[in-house]
C-alpha positions as a Markdown table, in Angstrom:
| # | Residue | x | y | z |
|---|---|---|---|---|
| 1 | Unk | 137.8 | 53.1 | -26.5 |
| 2 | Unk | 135.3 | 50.5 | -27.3 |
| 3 | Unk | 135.9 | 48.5 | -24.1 |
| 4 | Unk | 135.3 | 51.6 | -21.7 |
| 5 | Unk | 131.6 | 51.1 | -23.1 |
| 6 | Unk | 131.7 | 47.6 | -21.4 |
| 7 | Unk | 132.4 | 49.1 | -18.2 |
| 8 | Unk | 131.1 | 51.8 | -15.4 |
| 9 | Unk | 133.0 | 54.0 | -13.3 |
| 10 | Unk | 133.9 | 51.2 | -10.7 |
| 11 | Unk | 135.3 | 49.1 | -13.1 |
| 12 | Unk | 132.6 | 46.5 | -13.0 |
| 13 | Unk | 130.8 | 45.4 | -16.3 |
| 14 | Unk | 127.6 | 47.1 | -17.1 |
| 15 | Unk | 125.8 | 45.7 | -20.3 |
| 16 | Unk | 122.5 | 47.4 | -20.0 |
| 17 | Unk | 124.4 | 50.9 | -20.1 |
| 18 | Unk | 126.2 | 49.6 | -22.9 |
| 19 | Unk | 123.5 | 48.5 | -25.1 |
| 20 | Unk | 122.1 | 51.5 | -24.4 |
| 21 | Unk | 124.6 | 54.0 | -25.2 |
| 22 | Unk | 125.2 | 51.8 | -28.7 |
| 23 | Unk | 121.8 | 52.4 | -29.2 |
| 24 | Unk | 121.4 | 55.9 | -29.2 |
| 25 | Unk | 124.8 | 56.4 | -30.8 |
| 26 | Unk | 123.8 | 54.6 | -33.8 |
| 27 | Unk | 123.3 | 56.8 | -37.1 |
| 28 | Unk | 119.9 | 55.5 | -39.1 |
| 29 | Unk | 120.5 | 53.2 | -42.0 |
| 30 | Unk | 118.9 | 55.5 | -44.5 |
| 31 | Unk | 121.7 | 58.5 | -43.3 |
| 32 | Unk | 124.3 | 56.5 | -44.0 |
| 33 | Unk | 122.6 | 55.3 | -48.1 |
| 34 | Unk | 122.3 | 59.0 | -48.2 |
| 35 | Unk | 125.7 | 59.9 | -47.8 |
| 36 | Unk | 127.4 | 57.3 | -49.2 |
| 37 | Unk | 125.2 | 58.7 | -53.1 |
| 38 | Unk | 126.4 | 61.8 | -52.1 |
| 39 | Unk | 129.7 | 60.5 | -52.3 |
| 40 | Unk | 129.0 | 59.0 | -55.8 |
| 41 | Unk | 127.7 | 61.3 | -57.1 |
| 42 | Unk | 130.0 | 64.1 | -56.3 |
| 43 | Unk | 132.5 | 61.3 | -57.6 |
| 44 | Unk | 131.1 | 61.1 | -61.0 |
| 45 | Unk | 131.3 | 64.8 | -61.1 |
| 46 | Unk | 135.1 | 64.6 | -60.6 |
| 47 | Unk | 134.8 | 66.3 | -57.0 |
| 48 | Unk | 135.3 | 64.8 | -53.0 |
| 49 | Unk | 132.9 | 66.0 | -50.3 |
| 50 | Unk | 135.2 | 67.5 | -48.0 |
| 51 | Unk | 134.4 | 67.9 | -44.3 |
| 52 | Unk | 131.1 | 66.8 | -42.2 |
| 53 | Unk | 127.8 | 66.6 | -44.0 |
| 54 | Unk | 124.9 | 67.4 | -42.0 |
| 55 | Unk | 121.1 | 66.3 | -41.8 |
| 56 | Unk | 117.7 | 66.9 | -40.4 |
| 57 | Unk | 114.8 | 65.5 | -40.2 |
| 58 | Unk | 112.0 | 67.2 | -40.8 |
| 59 | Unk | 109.0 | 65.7 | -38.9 |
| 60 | Unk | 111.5 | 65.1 | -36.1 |
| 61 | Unk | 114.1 | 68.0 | -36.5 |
| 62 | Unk | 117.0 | 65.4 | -35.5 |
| 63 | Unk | 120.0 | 66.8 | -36.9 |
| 64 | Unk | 122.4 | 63.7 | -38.2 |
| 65 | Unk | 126.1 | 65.0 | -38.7 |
């Protein structure tokens, strides 16, 4: 699935589309600290977080799942 990125519907190579949609798709560095102490912590505590946990921003109202 990562190749079909590198390429439009024509089959021809289309790097500014790609750079784009990795862009956009990419989850902010300080969501992905946050989770992982989640994780921790709920490790330390003898428990696993179990199933998606969700975020928003709240100047922005981005939710981050």
């Amino acid at each position: 699935m990562e190749n079909d990125l590198k390429y439009n519907a024509s089959g021809y190579r289309d790097v500014t589309a790609e750079k784009a949609i990795r862009s956009a798709d990419h989850t902010p560095r300080d969501i992905a600290e946050l989770v992982e102490v989640i994780k921790k912590i709920s490790g330390a505590y003898g428990y696993d977080v179990e199933g998606r946990i969700a975020f928003q921003d709240r100047k922005t109202k981005i939710v981050y799942r």
